[in-house]
DOFIFI-527917 format. One line per field, with one value per residue: x, y, z of N, C-alpha, C in turn; residue in one letter; residue number from 1. Coordinates in steps of 0.05 Angstrom, whole numbers, plus 5000, padded with zeros to 4 digits. Example, Ala and Ser with C-alpha at 12.3 -4.5 7.8 and 13.67 -1.06 7.14 Angstrom:
<pts>
npx = [5264|5257]
npy = [4886|4955]
npz = [5156|5142]
capx = [5246|5273]
capy = [4910|4979]
capz = [5156|5143]
cpx = [5264|5258]
cpy = [4934|5001]
cpz = [5156|5157]
r = [A|S]
k = [1|2]
</pts>
This chain:
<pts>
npx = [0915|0943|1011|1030|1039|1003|1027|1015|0951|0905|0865|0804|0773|0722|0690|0677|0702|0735|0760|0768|0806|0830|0854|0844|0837|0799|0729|0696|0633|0618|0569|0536|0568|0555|0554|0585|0631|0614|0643|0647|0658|0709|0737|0749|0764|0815|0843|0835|0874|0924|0937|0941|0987|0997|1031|1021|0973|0946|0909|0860|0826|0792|0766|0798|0789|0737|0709|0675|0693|0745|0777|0766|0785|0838|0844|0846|0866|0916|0916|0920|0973|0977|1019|1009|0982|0962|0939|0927|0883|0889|0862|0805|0831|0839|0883|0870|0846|0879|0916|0893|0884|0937|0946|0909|0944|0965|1014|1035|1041|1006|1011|0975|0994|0977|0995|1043|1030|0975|0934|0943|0944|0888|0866|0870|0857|0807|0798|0824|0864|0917|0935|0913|0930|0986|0990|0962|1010|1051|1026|1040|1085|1100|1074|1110|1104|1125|1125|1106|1105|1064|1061|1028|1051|1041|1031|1007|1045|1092|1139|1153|1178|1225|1202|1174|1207|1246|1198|1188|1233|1226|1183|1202|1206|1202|1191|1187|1144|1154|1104|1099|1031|0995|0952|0894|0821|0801|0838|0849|0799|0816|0871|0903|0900|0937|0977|1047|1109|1173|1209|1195|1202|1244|1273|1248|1263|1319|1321|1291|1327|1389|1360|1351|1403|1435|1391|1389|1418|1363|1322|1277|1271|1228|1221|1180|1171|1122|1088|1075|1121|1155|1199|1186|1127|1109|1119|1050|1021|1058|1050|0991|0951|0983|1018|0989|0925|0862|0806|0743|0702|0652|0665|0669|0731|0799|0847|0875|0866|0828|0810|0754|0729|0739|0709|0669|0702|0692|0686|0688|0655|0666|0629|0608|0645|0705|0768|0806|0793|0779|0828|0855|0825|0780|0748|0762|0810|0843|0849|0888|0930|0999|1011|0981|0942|0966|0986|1017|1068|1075|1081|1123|1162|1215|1220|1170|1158|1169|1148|1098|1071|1049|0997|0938|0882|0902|0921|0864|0824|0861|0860|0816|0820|0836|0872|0912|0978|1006|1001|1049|1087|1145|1148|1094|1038|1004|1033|1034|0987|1015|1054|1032|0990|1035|1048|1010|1022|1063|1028|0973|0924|0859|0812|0784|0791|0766|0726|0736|0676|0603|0570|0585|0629|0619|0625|0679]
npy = [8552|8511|8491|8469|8479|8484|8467|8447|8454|8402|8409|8370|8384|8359|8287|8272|8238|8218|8167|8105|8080|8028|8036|8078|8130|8154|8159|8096|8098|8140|8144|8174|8217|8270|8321|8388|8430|8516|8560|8604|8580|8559|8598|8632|8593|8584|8640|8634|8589|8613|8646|8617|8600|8560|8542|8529|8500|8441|8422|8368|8313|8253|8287|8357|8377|8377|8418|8472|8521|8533|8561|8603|8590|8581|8629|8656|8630|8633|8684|8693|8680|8633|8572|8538|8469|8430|8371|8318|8277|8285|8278|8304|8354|8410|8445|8508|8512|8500|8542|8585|8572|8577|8633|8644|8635|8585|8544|8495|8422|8362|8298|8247|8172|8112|8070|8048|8020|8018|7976|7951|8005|7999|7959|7984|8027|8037|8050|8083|8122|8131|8172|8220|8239|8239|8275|8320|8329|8347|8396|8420|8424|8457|8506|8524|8509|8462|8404|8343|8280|8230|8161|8109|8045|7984|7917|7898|7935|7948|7918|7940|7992|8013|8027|8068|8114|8121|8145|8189|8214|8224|8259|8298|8315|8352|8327|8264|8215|8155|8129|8082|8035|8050|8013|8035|8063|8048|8012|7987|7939|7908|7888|7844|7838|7885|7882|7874|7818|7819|7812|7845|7891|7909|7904|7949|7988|7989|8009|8056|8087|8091|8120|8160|8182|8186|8226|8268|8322|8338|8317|8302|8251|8214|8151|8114|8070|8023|8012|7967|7934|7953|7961|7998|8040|8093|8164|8183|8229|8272|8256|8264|8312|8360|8378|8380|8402|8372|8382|8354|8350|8348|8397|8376|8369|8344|8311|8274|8234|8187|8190|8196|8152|8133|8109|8138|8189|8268|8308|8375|8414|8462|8498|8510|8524|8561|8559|8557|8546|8495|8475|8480|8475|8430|8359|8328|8339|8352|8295|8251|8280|8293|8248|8223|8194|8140|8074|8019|7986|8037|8076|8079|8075|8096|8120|8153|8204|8206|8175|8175|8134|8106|8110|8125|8105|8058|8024|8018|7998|7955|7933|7937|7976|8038|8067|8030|8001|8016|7961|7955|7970|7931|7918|7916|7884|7857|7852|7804|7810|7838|7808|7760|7779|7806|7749|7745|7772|7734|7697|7680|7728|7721|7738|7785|7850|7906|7959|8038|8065|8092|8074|8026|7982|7906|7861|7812]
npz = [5116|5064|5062|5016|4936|4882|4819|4768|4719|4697|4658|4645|4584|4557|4548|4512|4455|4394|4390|4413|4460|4496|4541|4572|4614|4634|4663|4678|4684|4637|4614|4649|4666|4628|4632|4621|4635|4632|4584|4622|4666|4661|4659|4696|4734|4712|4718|4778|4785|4774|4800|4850|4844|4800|4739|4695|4649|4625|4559|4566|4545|4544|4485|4470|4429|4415|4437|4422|4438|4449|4433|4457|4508|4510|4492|4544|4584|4569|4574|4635|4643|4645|4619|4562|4546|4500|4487|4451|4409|4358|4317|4298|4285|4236|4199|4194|4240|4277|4261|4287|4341|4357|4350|4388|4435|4453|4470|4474|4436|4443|4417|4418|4397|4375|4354|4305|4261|4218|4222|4276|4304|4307|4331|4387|4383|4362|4316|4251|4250|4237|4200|4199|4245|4241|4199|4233|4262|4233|4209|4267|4270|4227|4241|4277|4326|4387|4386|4419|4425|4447|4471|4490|4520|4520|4527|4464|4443|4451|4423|4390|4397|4373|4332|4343|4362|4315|4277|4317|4303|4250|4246|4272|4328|4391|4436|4462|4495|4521|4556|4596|4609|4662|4703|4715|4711|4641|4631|4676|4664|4629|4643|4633|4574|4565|4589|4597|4594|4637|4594|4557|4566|4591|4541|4523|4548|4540|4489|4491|4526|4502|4456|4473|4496|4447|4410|4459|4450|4411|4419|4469|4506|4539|4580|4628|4668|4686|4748|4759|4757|4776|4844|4885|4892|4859|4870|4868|4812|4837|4893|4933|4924|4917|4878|4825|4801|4782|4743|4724|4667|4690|4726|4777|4834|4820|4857|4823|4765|4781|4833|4842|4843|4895|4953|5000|4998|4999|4942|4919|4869|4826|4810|4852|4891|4908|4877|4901|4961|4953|4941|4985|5043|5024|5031|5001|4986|5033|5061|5038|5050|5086|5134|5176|5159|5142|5139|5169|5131|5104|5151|5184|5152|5110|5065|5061|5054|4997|4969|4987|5000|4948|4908|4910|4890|4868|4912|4929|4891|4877|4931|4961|5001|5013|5040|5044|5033|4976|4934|4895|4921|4949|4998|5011|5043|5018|4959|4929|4895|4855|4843|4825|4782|4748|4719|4678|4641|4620|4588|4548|4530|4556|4536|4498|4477|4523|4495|4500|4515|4523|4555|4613|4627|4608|4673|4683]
capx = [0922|0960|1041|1027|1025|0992|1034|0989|0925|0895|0828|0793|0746|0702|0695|0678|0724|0729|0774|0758|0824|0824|0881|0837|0841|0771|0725|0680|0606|0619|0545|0533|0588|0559|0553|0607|0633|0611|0660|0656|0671|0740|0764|0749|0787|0850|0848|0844|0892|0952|0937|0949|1024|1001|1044|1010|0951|0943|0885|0863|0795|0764|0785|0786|0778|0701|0691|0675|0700|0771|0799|0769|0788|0863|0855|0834|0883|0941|0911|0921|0995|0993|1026|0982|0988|0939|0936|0900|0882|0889|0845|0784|0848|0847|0897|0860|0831|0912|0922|0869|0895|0966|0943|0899|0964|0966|1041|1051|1022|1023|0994|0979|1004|0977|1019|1060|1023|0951|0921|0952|0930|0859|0858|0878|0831|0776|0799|0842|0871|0942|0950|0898|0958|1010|0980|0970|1042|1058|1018|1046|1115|1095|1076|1129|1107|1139|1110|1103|1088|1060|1056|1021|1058|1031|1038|1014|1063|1126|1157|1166|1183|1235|1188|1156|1235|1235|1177|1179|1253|1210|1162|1213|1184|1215|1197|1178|1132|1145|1100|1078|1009|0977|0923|0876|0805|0790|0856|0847|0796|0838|0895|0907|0902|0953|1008|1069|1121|1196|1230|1187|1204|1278|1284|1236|1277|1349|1315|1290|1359|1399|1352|1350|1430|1440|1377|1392|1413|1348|1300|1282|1265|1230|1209|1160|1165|1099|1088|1079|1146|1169|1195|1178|1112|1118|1093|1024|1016|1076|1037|0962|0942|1011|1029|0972|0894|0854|0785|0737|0690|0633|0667|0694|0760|0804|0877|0881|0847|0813|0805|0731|0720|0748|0690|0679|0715|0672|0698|0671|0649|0681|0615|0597|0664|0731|0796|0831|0777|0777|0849|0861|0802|0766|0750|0773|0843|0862|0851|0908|0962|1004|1017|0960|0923|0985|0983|1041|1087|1083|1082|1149|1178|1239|1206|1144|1164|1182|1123|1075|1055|1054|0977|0906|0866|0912|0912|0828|0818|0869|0863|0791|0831|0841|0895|0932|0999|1007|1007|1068|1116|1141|1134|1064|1028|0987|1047|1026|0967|1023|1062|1013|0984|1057|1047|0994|1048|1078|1010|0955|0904|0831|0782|0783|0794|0737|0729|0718|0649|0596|0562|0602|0647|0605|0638|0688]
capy = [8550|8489|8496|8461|8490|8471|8479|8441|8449|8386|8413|8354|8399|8334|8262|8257|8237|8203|8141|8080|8071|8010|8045|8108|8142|8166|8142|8066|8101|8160|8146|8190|8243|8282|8347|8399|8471|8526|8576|8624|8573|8550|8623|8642|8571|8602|8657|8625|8575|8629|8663|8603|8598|8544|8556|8508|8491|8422|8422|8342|8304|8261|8298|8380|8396|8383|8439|8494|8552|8523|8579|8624|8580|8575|8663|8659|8617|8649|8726|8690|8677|8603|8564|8528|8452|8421|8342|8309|8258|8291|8266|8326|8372|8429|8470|8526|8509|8507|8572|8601|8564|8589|8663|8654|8638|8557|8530|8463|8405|8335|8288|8211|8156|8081|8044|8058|8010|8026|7951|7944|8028|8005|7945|7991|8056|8016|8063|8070|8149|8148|8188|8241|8241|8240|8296|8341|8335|8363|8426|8443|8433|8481|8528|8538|8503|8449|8374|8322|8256|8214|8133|8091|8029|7964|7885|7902|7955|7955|7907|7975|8018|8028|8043|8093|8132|8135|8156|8215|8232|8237|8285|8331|8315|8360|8308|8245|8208|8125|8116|8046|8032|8046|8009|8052|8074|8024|7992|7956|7914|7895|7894|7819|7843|7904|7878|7865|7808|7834|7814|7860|7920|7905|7909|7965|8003|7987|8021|8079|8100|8091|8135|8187|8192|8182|8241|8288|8348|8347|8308|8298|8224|8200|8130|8118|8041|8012|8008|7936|7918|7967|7949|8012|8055|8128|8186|8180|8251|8285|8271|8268|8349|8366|8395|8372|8396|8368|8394|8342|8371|8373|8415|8353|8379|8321|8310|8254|8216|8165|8196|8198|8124|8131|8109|8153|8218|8282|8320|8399|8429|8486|8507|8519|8542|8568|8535|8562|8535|8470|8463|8486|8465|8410|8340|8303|8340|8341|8268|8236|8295|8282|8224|8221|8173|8121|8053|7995|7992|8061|8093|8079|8077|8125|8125|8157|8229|8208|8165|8179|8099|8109|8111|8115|8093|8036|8015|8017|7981|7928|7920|7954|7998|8066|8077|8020|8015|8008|7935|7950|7964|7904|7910|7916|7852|7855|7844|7779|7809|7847|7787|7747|7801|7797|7723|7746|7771|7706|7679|7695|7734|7699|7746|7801|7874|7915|7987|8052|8071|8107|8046|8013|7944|7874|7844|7796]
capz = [5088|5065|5048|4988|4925|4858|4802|4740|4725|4690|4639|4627|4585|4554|4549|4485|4440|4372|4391|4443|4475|4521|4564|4577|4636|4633|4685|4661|4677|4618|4612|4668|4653|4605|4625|4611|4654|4620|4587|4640|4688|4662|4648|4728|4740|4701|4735|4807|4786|4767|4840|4865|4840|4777|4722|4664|4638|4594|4545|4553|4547|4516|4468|4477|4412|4405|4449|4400|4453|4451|4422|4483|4531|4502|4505|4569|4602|4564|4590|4661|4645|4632|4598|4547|4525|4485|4492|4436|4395|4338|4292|4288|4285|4218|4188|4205|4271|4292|4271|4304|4376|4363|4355|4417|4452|4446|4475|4463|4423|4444|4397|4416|4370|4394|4341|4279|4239|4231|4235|4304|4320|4301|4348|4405|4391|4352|4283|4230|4251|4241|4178|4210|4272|4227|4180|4253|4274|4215|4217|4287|4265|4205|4250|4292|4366|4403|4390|4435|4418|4471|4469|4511|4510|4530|4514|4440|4421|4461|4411|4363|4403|4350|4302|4354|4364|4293|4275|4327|4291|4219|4250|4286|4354|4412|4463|4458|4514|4522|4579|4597|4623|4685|4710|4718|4690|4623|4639|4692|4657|4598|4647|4616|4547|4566|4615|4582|4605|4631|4572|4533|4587|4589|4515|4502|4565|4539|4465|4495|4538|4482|4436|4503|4491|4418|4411|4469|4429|4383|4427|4498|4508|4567|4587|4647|4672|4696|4768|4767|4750|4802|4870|4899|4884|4849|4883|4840|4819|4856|4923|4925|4929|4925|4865|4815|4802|4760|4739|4713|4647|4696|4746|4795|4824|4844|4860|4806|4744|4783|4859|4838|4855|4925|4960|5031|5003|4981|4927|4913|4840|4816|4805|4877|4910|4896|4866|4929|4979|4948|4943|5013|5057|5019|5053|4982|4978|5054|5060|5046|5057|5105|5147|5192|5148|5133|5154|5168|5129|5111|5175|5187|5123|5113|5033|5062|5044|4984|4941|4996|5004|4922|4898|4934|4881|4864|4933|4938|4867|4887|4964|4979|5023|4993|5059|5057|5029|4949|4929|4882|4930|4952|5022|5022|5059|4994|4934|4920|4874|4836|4823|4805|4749|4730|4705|4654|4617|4603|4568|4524|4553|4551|4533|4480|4507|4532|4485|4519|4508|4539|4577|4634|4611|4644|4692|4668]
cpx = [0945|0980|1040|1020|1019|1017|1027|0963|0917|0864|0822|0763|0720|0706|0693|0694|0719|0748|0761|0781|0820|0838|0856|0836|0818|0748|0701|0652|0605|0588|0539|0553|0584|0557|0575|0602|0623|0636|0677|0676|0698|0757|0757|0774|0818|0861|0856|0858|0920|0956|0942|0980|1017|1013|1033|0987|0956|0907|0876|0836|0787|0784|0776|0778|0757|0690|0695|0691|0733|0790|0790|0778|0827|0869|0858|0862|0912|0938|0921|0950|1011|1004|1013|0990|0966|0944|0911|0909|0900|0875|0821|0804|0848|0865|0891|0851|0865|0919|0915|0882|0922|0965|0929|0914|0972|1008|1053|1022|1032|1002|1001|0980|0995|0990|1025|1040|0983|0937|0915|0938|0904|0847|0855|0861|0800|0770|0820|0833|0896|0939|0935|0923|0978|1008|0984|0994|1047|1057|1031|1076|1128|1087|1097|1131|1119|1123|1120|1087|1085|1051|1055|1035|1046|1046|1032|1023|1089|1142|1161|1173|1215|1233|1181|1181|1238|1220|1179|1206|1231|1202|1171|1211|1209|1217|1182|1168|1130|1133|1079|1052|1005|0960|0907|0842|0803|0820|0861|0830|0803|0870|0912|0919|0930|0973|1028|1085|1154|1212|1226|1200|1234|1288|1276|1261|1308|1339|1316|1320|1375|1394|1351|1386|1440|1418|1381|1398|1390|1323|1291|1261|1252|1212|1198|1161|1143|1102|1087|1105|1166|1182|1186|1159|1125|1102|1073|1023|1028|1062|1010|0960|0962|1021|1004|0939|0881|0817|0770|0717|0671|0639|0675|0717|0775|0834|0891|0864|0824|0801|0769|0708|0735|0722|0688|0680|0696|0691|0677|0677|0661|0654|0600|0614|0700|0751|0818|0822|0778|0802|0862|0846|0794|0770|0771|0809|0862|0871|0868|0936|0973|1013|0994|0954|0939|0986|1010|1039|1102|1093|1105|1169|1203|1229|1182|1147|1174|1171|1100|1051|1044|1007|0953|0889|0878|0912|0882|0825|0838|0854|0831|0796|0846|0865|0909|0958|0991|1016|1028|1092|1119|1156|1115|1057|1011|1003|1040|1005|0991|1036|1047|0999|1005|1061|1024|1010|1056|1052|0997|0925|0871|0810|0801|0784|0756|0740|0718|0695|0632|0580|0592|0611|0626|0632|0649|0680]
cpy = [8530|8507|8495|8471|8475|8486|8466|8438|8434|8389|8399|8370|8383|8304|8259|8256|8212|8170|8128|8068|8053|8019|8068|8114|8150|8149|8122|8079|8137|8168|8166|8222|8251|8310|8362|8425|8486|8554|8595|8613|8565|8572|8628|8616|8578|8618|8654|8602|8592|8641|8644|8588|8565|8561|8551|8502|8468|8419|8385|8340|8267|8270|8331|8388|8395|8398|8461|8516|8551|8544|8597|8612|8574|8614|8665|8648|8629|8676|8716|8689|8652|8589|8540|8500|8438|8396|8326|8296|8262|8293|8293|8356|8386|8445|8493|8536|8518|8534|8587|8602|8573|8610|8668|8644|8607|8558|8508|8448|8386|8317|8246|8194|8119|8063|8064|8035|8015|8008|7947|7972|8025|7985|7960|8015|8049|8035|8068|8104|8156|8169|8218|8260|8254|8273|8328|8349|8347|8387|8440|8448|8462|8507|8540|8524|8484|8426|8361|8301|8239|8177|8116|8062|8010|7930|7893|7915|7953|7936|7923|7991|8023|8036|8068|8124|8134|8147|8193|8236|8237|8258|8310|8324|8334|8340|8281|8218|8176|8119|8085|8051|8032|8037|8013|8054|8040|8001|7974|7932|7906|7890|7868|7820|7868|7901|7861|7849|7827|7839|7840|7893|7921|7921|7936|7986|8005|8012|8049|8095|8103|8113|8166|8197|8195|8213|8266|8314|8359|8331|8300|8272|8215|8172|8121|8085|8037|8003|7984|7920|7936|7961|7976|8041|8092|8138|8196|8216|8274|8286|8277|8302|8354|8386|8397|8383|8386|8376|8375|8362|8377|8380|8399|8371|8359|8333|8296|8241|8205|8173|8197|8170|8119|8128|8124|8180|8234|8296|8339|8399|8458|8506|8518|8532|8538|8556|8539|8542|8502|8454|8459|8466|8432|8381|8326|8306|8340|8315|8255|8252|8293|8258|8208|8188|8143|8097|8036|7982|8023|8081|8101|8074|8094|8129|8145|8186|8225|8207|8170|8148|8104|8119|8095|8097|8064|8023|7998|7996|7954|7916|7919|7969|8019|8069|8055|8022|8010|7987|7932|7956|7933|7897|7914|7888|7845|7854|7826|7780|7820|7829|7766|7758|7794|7776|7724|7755|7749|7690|7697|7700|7721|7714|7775|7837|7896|7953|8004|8072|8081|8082|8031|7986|7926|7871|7818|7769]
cpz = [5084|5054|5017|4960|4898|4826|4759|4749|4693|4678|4620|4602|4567|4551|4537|4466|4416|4375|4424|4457|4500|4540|4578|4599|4646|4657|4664|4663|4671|4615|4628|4672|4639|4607|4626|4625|4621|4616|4612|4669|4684|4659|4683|4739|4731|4717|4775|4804|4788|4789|4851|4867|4811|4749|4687|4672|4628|4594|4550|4557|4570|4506|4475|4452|4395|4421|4430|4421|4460|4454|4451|4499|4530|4504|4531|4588|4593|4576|4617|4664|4648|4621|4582|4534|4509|4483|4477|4421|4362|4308|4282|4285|4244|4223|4211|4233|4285|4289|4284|4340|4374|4367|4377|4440|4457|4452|4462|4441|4439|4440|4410|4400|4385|4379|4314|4258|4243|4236|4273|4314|4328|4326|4385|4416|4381|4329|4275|4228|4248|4223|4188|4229|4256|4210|4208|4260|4254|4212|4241|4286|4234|4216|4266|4325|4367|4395|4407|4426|4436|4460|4492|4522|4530|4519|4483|4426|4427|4448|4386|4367|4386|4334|4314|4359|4334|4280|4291|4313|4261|4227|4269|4311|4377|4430|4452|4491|4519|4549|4589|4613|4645|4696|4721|4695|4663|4631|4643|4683|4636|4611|4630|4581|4540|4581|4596|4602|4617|4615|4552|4539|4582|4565|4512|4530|4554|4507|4473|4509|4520|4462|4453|4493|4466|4404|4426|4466|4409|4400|4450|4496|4534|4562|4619|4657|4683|4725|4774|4763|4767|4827|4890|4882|4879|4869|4864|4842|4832|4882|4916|4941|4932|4909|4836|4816|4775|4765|4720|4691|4656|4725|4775|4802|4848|4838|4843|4795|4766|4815|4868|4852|4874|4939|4998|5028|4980|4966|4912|4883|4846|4810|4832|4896|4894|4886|4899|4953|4973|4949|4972|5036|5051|5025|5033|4985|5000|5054|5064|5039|5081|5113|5162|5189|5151|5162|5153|5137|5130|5123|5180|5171|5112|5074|5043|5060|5014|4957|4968|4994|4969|4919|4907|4921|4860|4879|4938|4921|4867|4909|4971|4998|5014|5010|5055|5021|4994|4943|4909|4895|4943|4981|5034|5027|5028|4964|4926|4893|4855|4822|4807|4780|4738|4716|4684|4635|4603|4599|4555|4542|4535|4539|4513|4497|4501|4518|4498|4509|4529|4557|4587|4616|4634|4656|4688|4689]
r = [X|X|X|X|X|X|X|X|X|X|X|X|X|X|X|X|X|X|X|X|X|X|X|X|X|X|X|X|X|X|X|X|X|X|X|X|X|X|X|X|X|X|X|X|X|X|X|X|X|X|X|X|X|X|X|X|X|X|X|X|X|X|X|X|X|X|X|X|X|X|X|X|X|X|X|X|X|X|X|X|X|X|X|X|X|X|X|X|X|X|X|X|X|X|X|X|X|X|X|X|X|X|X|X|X|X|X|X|X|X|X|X|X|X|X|X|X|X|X|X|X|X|X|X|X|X|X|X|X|X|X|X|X|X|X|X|X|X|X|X|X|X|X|X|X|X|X|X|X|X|X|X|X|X|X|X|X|X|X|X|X|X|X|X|X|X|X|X|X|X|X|X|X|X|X|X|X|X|X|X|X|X|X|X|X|X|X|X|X|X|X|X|X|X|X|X|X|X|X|X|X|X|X|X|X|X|X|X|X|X|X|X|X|X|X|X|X|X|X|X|X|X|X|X|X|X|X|X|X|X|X|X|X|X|X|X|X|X|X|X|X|X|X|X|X|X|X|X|X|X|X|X|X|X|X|X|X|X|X|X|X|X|X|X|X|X|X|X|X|X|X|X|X|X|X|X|X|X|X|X|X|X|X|X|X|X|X|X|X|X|X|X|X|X|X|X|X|X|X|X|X|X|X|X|X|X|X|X|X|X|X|X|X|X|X|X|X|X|X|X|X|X|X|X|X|X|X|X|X|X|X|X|X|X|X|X|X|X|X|X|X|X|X|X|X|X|X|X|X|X|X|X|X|X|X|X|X|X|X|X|X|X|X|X]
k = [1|2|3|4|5|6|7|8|9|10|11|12|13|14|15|16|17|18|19|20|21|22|23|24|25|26|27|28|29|30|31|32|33|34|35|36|37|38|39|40|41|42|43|44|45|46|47|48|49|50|51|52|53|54|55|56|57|58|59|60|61|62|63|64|65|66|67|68|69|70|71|72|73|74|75|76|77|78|79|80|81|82|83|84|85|86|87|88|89|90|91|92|93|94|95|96|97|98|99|100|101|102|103|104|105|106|107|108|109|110|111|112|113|114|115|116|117|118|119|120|121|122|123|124|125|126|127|128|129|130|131|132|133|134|135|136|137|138|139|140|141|142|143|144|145|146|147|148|149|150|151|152|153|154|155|156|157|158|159|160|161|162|163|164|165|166|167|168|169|170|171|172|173|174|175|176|177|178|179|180|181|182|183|184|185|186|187|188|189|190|191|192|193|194|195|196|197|198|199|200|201|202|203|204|205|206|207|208|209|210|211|212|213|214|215|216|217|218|219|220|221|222|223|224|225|226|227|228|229|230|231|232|233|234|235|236|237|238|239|240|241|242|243|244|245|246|247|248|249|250|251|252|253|254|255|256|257|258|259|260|261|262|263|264|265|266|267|268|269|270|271|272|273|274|275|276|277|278|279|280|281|282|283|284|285|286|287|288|289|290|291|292|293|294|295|296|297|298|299|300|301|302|303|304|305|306|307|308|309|310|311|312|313|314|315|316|317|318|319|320|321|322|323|324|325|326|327|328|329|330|331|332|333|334|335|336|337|338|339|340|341|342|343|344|345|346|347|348|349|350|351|352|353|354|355|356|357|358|359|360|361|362|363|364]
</pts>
């Protein structure tokens, strides 16, 4: 039985969702993702998540709240002794529907915002949803829970992020989420269209710290810098299988978003064996715990307890080598691709961005 224990559990519980975010996290052939766990199976998942020492739940998609059974699946996971966040767009969000998820034990909210102006939101989700957003935050601050406003930030927003710290003071917000882009999932091929220069990072970083100390009594501020402007890789995920599960909507159970396109590694359904067995045992989540696997630089790295050679499927989708080190630290033999991405910043990217939809993006 591994040391390791899990302390979120990540319920993607669909892909479908009403906006086309080019950032999305979601995997590029959706086409093929369409089937969905069935009730029973995410309330047994609760339950063998909370025996396993997980303390949280988050609700995310897609969007969750086009699954009609929301509200059981929000009892369910509260009966287990979770704690319940709900992660959403906002936009198919009612009045009523909120009350419903607060009385079936509903924790948090945390509502995504892709710009303050809605021209610029619309270019980004491929519609024209703030006031929908704006209208939800409202309701959950009328009820009584906790908001969270989450922002993606990229090259076309992070010159507002003072509209985006305002904005989250209008609407009350308990926390407020500036995290820059990942490239990951639709991302990466818009990375051109979504990689911001340093100046833009600098500024939007000197905004956010400022609004972190100036806020701190009334609002917890975090900002997230982008691994590419990093010199040394995060531990993706606290540690692949470390502290992290995630549960794809059809029953997938990986260690992270994207671990899916690891080519090599099997990864069990929730529909055929346990949350324990899978966390423990399984080929996908041993993999890369440990050291075993880790290659030069890594190996000998006095960081390597720390980011865990930072992120596998950043590695693979750069390098083609899921093991080797993470091309954003910057003593991987392979930095060269990060700096060079970094000089798309300083121009105009060539091609228009790619919306996420249920057919795969061509091949630029």
């Amino acid at each position: 039985m591994t040391a390791h224990r899990p302390y979120t559990l990540i319920a993607e519980l669909s892909y479908r969702c009403p906006l086309q975010c080019v950032y999305c996290s979601n995997p590029l052939d959706l086409r093929r993702r369409r089937t969905e766990l069935a009730t029973a199976d995410w309330l047994r998942a609760f339950r063998e998540a909370e025996a396993m020492g997980v303390v949280q739940v988050s609700f995310s998609g897609g969007e969750p709240l086009l699954r009609d059974d929301l509200e059981d699946l929000v009892a369910g996971a509260h009966a287990a002794g979770l704690y319940v966040n709900l992660a959403t767009s906002g936009v198919p969000l009612k009045r009523e529907r909120l009350l419903s998820l607060k009385s079936a034990g509903l924790d948090n909210v945390q509502i995504s915002i892709q710009d303050t102006d809605e021209g610029q939101a619309e270019k980004i989700c491929g519609g024209r949803f703030l006031e929908a957003k704006l209208q939800a935050a409202a309701w959950v601050k009328e009820m009584g829970l906790p908001l969270t406003i989450n922002v993606v930030l990229h090259r076309q927003n992070l010159d507002r992020i003072d509209d985006f710290v305002a904005l989250a003071e209008r609407l009350h917000a308990d926390r407020l989420e500036l995290a820059n882009t990942q490239y990951q999932g639709w991302a990466l091929p818009n990375r051109a269209w979504l990689l911001p220069n340093r100046h833009q990072l600098e500024h939007a970083r000197s905004v956010a710290l400022a609004a972190r100390e100036r806020l701190k009594d009334r609002m917890e501020v975090l900002f997230v810098l982008p691994d590419y402007f990093s010199e040394t890789p995060k531990p993706c995920m606290g540690g692949w299988g470390q502290r992290f599960i995630l549960i794809a909507p059809d029953g997938l159970v990986l260690p992270c978003h994207q671990a899916h396109t690891l080519p090599g590694l099997s990864f069990a359904n929730l529909r055929e064996h346990s949350l324990r067995w899978i966390w423990d045992e399984s080929p996908g989540f041993v993999h890369f715990r440990g050291e075993q696997w880790m290659q030069e630089p890594c190996r000998s790295c006095e960081r390597r307890k720390q980011d865990f050679g930072g992120c596998r499927c950043q590695a693979w989708h750069l390098t083609g080598d899921a093991a080797a080190t993470d091309p954003t630290c910057h003593l991987s033999p392979n930095h060269a691709l990060i700096v060079d991405a970094r000089e798309t910043g300083n121009g105009q990217p060539d091609a228009p961005p790619v919306y996420r939809t249920m057919a795969a993006p061509s091949p630029r």
